[in-house]
ZAVEX-804292 format. One record per residue (C-alpha): chain; x, y negated, z negated; residue in three letters. Coordinates in nm, 4 decimals. Example, Ala and Ser with C-alpha at 12.3 -4.5 7.8 and 13.67 -1.06 7.14 Angstrom:
2
  c         x         y         z    r
  A    1.2300    0.4500   -0.7800  ALA
  A    1.3670    0.1060   -0.7140  SER
***
This chain:
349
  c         x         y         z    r
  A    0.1032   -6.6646   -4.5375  UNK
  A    0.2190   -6.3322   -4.4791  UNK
  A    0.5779   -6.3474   -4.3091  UNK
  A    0.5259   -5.9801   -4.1037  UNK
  A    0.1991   -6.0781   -3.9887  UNK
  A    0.2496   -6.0962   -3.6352  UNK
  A   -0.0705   -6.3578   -3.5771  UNK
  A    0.1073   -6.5949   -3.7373  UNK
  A    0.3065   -6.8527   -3.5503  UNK
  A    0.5817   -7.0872   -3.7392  UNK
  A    0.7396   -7.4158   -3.6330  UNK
  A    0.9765   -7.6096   -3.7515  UNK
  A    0.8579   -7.9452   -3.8624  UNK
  A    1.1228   -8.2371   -3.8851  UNK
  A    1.0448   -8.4104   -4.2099  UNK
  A    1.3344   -8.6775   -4.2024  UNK
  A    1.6627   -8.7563   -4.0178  UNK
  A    1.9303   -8.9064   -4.2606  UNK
  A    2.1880   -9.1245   -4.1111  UNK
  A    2.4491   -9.3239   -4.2945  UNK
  A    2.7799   -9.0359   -4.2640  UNK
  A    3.0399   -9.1957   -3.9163  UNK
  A    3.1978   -8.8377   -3.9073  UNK
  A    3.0835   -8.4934   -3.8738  UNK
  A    2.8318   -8.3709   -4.1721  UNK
  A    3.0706   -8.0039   -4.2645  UNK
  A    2.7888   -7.9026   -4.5627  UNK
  A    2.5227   -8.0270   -4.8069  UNK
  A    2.3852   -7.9269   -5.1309  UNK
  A    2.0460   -7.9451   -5.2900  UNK
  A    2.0923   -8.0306   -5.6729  UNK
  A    1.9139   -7.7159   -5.8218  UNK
  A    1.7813   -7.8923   -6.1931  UNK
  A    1.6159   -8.1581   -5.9369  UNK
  A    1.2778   -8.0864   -5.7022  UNK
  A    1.0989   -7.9818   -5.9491  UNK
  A    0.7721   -8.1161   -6.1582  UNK
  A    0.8969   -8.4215   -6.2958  UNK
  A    1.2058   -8.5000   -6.0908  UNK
  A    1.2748   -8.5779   -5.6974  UNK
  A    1.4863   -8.3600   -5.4913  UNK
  A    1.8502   -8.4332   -5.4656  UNK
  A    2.0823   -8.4138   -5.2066  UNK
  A    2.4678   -8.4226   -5.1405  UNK
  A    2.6550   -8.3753   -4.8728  UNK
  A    2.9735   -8.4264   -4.7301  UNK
  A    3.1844   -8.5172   -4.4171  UNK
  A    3.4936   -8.5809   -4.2160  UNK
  A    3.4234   -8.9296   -4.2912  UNK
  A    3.6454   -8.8674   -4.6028  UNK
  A    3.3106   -8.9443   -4.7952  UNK
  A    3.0545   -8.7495   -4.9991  UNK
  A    2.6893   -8.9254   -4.9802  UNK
  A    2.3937   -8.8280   -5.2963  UNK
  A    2.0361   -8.8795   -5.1458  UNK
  A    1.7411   -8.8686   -5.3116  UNK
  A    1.3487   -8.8537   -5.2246  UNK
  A    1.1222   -9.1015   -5.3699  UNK
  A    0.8272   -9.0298   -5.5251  UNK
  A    0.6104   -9.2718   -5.4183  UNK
  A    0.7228   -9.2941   -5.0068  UNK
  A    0.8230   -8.9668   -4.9880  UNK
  A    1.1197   -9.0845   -4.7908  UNK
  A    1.4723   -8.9864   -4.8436  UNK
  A    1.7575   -9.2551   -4.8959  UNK
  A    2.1229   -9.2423   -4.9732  UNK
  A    2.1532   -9.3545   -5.3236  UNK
  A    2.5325   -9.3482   -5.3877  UNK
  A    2.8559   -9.3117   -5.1674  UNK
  A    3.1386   -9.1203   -5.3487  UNK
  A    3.4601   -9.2540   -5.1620  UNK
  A    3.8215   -9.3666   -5.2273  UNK
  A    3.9219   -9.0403   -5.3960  UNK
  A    3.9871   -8.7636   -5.1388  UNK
  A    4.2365   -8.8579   -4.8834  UNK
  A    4.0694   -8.6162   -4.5640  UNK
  A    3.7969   -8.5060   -4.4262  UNK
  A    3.5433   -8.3547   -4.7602  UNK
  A    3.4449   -7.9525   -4.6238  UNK
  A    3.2438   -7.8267   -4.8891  UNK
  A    3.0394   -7.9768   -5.1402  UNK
  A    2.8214   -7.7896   -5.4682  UNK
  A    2.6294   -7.8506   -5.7785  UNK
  A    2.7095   -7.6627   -6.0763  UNK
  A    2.4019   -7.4824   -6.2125  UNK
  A    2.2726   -7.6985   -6.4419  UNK
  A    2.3096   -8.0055   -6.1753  UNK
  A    2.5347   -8.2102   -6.3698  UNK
  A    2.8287   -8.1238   -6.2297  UNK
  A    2.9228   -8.1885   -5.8481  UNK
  A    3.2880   -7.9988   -5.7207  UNK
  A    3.4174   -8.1235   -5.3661  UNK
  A    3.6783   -7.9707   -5.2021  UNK
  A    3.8337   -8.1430   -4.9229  UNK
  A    4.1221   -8.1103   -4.6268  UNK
  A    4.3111   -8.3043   -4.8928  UNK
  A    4.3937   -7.9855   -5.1023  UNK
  A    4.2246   -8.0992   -5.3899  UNK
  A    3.8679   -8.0673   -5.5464  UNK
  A    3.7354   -8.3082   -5.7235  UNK
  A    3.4749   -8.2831   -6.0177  UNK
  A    3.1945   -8.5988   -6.0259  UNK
  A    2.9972   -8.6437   -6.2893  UNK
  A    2.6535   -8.8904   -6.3179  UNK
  A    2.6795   -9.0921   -6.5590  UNK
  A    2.4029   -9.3349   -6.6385  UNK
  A    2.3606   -9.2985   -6.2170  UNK
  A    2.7242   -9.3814   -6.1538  UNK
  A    2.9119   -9.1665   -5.9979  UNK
  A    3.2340   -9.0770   -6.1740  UNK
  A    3.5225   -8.8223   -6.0498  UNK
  A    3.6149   -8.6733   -6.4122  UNK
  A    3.9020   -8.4298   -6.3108  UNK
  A    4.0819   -8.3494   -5.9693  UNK
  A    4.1741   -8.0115   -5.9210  UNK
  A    4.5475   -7.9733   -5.7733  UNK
  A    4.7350   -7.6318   -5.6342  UNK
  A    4.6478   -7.5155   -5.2818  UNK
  A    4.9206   -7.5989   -5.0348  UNK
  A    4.6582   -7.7588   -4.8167  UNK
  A    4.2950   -7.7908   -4.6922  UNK
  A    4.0830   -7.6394   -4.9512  UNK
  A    3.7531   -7.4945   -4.7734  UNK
  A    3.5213   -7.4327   -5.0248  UNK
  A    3.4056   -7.3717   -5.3761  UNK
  A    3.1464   -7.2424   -5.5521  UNK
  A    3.0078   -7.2188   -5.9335  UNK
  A    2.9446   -6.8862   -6.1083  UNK
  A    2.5818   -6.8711   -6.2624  UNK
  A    2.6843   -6.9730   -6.6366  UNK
  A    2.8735   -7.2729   -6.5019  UNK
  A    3.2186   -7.1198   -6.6818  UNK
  A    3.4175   -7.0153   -6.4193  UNK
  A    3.4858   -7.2040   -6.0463  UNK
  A    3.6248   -7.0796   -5.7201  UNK
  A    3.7972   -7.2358   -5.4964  UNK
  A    3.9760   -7.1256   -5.1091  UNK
  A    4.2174   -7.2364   -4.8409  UNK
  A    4.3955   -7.2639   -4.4913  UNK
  A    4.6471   -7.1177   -4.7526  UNK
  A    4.5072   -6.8073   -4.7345  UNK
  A    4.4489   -6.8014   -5.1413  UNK
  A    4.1483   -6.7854   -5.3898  UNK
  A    4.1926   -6.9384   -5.6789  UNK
  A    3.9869   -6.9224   -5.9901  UNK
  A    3.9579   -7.1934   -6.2543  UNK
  A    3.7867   -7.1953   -6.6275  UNK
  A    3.6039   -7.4458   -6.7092  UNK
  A    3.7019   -7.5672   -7.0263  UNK
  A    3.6088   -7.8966   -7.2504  UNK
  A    3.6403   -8.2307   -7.1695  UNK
  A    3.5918   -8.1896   -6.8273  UNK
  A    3.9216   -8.0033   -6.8181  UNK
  A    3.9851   -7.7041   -6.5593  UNK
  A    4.2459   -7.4462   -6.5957  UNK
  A    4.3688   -7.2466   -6.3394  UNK
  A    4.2781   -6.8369   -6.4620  UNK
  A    4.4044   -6.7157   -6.1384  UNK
  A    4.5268   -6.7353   -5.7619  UNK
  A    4.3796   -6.4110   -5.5903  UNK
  A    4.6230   -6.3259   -5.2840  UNK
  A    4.5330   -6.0734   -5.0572  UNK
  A    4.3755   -6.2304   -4.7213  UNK
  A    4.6267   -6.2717   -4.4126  UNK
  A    4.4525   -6.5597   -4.3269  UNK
  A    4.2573   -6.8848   -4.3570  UNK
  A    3.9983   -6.8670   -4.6058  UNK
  A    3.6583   -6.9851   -4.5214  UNK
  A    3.4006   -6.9436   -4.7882  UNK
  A    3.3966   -6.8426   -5.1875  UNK
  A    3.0868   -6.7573   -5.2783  UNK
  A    2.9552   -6.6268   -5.6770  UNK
  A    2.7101   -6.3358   -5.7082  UNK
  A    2.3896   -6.4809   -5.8314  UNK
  A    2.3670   -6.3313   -6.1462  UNK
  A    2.7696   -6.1633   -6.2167  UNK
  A    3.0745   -6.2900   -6.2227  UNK
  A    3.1980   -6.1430   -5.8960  UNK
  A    3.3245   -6.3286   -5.6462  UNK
  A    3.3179   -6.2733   -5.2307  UNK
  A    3.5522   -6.4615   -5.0106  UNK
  A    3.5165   -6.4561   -4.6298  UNK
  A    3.8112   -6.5111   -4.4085  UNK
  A    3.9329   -6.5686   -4.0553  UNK
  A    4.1121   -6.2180   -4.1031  UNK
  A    3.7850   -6.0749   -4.0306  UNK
  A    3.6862   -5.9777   -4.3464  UNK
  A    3.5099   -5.9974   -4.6456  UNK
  A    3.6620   -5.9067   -5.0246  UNK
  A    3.4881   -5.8669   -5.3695  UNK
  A    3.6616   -5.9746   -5.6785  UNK
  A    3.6473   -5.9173   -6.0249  UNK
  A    3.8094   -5.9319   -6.3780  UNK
  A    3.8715   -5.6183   -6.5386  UNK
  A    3.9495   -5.5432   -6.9194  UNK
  A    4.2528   -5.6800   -6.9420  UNK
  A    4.1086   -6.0423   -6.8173  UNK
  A    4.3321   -6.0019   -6.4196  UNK
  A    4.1337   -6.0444   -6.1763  UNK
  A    4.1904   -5.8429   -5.8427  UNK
  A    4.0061   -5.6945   -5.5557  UNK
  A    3.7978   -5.4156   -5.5966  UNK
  A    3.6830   -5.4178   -5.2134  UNK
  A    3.7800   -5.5095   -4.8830  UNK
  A    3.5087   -5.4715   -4.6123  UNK
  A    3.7753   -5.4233   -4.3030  UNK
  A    3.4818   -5.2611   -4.0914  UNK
  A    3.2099   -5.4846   -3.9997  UNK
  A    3.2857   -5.8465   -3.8028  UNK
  A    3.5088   -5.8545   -3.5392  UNK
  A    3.6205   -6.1963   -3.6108  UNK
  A    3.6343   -6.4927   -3.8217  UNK
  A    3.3763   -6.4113   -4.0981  UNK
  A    3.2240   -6.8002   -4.1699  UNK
  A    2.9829   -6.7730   -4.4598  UNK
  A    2.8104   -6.5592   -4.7005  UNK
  A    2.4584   -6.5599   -4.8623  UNK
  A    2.2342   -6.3287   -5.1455  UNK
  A    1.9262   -6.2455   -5.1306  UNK
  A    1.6978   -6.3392   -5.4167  UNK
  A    1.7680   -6.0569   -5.6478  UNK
  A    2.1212   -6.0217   -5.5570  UNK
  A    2.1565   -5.6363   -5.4456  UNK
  A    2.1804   -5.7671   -5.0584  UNK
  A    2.4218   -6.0275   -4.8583  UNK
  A    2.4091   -6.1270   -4.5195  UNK
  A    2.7393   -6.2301   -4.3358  UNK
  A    2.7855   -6.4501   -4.0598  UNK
  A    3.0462   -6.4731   -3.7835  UNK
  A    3.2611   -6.5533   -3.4502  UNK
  A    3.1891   -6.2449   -3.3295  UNK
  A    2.7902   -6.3676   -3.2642  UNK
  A    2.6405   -6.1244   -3.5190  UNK
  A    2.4872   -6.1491   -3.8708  UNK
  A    2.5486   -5.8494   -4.0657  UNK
  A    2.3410   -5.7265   -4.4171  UNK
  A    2.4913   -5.5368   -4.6870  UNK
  A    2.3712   -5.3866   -5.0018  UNK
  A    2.4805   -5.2401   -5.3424  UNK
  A    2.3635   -5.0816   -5.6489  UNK
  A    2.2898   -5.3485   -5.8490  UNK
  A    2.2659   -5.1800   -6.1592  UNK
  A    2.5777   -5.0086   -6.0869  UNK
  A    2.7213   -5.3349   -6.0706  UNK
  A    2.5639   -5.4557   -6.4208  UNK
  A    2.6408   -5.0903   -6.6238  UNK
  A    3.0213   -5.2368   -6.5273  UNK
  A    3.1006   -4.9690   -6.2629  UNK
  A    3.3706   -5.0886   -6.0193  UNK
  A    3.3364   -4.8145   -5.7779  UNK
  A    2.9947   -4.9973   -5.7007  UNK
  A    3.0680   -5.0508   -5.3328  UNK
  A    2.8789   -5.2936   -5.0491  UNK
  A    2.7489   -5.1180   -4.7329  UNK
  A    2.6344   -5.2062   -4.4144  UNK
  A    2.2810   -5.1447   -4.3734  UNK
  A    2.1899   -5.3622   -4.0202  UNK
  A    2.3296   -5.5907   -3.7671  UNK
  A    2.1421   -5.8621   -3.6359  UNK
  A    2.3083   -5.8918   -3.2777  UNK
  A    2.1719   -6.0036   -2.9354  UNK
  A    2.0495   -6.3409   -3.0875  UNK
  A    2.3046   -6.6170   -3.1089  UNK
  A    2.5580   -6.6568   -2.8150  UNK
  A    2.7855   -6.9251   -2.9932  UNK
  A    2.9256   -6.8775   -3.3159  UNK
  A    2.7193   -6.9121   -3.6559  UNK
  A    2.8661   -7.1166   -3.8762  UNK
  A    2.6386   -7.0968   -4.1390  UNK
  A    2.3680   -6.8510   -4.2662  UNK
  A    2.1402   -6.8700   -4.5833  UNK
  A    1.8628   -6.6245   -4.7691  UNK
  A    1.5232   -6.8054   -4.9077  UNK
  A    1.3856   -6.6677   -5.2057  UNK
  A    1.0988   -6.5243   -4.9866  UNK
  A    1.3476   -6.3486   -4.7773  UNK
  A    1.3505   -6.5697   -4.5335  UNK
  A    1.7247   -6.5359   -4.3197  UNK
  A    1.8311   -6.9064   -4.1774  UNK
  A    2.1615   -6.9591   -3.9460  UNK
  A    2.3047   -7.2351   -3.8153  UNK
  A    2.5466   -7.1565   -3.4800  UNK
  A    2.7410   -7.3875   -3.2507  UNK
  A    2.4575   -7.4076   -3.0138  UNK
  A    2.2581   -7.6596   -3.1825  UNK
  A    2.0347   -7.4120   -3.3168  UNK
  A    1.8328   -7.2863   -3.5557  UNK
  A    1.6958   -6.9418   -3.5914  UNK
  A    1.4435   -6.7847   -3.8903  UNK
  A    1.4696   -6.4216   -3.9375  UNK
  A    1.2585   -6.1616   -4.1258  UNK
  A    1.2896   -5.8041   -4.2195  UNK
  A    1.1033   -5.6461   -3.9772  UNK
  A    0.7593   -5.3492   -4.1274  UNK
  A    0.9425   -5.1371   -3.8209  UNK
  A    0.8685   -4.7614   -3.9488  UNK
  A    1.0168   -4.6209   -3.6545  UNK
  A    1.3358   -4.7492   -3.7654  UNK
  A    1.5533   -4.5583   -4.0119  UNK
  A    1.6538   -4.8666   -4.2737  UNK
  A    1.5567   -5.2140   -4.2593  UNK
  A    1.5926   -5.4319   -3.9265  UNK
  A    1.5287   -5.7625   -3.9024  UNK
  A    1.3237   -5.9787   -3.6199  UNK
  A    1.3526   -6.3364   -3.5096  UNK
  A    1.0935   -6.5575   -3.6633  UNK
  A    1.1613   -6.8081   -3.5153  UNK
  A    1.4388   -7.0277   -3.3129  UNK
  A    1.4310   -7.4104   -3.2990  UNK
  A    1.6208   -7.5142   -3.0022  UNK
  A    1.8539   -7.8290   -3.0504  UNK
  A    1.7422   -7.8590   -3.3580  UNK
  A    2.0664   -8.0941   -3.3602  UNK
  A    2.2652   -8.2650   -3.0810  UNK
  A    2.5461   -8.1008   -3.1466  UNK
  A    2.7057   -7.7876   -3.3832  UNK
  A    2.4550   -7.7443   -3.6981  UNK
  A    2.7645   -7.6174   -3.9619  UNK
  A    2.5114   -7.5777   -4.2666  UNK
  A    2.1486   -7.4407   -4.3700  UNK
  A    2.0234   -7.4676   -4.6672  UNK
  A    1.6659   -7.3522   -4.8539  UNK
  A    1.5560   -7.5981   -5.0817  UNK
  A    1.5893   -7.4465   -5.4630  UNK
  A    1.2256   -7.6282   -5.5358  UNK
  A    1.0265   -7.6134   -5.2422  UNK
  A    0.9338   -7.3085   -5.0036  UNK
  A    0.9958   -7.3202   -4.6958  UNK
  A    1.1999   -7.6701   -4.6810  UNK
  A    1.5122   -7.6564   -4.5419  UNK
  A    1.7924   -7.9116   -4.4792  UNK
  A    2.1161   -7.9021   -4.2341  UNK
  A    2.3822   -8.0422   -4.1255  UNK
  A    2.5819   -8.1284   -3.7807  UNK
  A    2.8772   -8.2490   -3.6123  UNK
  A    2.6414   -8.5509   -3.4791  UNK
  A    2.6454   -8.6762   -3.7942  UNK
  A    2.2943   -8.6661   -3.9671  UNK
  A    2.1137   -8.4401   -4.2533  UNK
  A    1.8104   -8.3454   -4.1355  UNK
  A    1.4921   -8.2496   -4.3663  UNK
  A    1.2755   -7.9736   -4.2536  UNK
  A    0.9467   -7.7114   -4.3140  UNK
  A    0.9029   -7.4267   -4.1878  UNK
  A    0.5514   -7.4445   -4.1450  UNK
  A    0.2800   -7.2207   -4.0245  UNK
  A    0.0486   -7.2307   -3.7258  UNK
  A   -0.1730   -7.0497   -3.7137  UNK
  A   -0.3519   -6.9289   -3.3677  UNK
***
């Protein structure tokens, strides 16, 4: 179904409402080696309940259930949750300052190394795309960077310092190792390691939200991001791409549209489907689809609302997130407490 053709009309289909989290749900995480052929989807997510929950879809109900509870390490509420790339791997950070690595092993469970250094609540952390390098941030207003190394063994490679603020989201580039961290200083900064092995910033974008700058998401072949924010707006960037791979540095990020006018609370969480498909989750319950928009009269691209699925929660949805297997499935999370499962599905008229 063609996304721009305007006869087309989408809803959003609930497919399941998981339950079993007693705090607020901060983020999930689709395991990205699972959904595919031969193996169910998996899930994990993670909450204030001080617990991180692993669900799984059976493949003969095609119901979801929680199929392990990862508790009685962190101390605090767990923020951020992620797979490494190869879905063995599972890093949580938590309000606890530490991040913790779990392994499966044999279907158990196992935290194999706890990652120790930020004065306090560590927000997120991400994977780069070989699985060598991790990221981590903080109400410490640092970035730290660790190598993976064997054993289950990570070593700190650096603390980036530069934001005047909390830090709210480390994110990898897709397919480089250069990382973005978003901030409640309002802005967004691009790292990267240069000859001699330091890493430091090679950008600050100072000049597009006018607040605290929540999350940050790639389009499918990586030369795009879209931003989300306090300030109500989400904002798309771009960059040479092969610029970036040739190893020039001077390869900058620039603003090429605002979405604005569409979300009156802020967005706490945006993310890009490999289709191109723009999903944010805002503190109004929400959830809104956008699209780039076939508008010639426009100079660059604009997007358009797809679609927006009103209390699509009861309460703030903090994450969205595309399935890795499946088109069009998406699951998030709220302050009420639940994961919910959905499709964007079309409807045609």
């Amino acid at each position: 179904m063609d996304l721009n053709d305007e006869g087309s009309h989408f809803e959003l289909k609930e497919i399941q409402t998981l339950s079993g989290h007693t705090d607020r749900v901060w983020s999930l995480a689709w395991n990205p080696a699972t959904g595919t052929d031969d193996t169910q989807p998996v899930i994990a997510s993670c909450s204030g309940d001080k617990t991180v929950r692993i669900w799984e879809r059976s493949a003969l109900t095609r119901s979801w259930d929680c199929k392990a509870v990862l508790e009685e390490t962190h101390t605090r509420t767990v923020r951020s949750c992620t797979w490494s790339p190869s879905g063995k791997l599972l890093a949580t950070a938590s309000f606890d300052a530490t991040t913790a690595i779990w392994e499966n092993v044999g279907g158990d469970f196992q935290c194999v190394s706890t990652l120790e250094g930020h004065e306090n609540e560590v927000k997120s952390v991400s994977w780069n795309a070989s699985e060598s390098l991790l990221a981590t941030c903080s109400r410490d207003k640092t970035v730290w960077i660790w190598e993976v190394m064997p054993g289950n063994e990570f070593e700190c490679a650096s603390v980036l310092q530069g934001h005047t603020q909390d830090v709210k989201m480390v994110k990898w580039h897709p397919t480089m190792d250069i990382l973005f961290s978003c901030s409640y200083d309002n802005t967004i900064k691009v790292w990267a390691e240069d000859d001699t092995g330091d890493w430091h910033c090679i950008q600050t974008i100072v000049s597009g939200h006018s607040s605290t700058v929540w999350a940050i998401s790639f389009n499918a072949e990586g030369n795009k991001m879209v931003t989300c924010s306090d300030d109500l707006t989400l904002k798309v960037w771009e960059a040479d791409i092969e610029g970036m791979r040739s190893g020039d540095d001077q390869v900058l990020w620039k603003h090429i549209s605002t979405l604005t006018g569409y979300h009156d609370r802020t967005i706490f969480s945006v993310h890009w489907s490999r289709e191109g498909i723009i999903a944010s989750g805002a503190a109004d319950d929400a959830i809104r689809f956008f699209v780039e928009s076939k508008d010639s009269a426009v100079v660059g691209p604009s997007y358009r609302l797809l679609l927006k699925k009103e209390k699509a929660h009861d309460m703030d949805v903090n994450v969205v997130q595309w399935s890795p297997g499946e088109n069009r499935v998406l699951a998030s999370a709220s302050d009420d407490g639940t994961i919910k499962i959905w499709e964007l599905a079309t409807n045609s008229t």
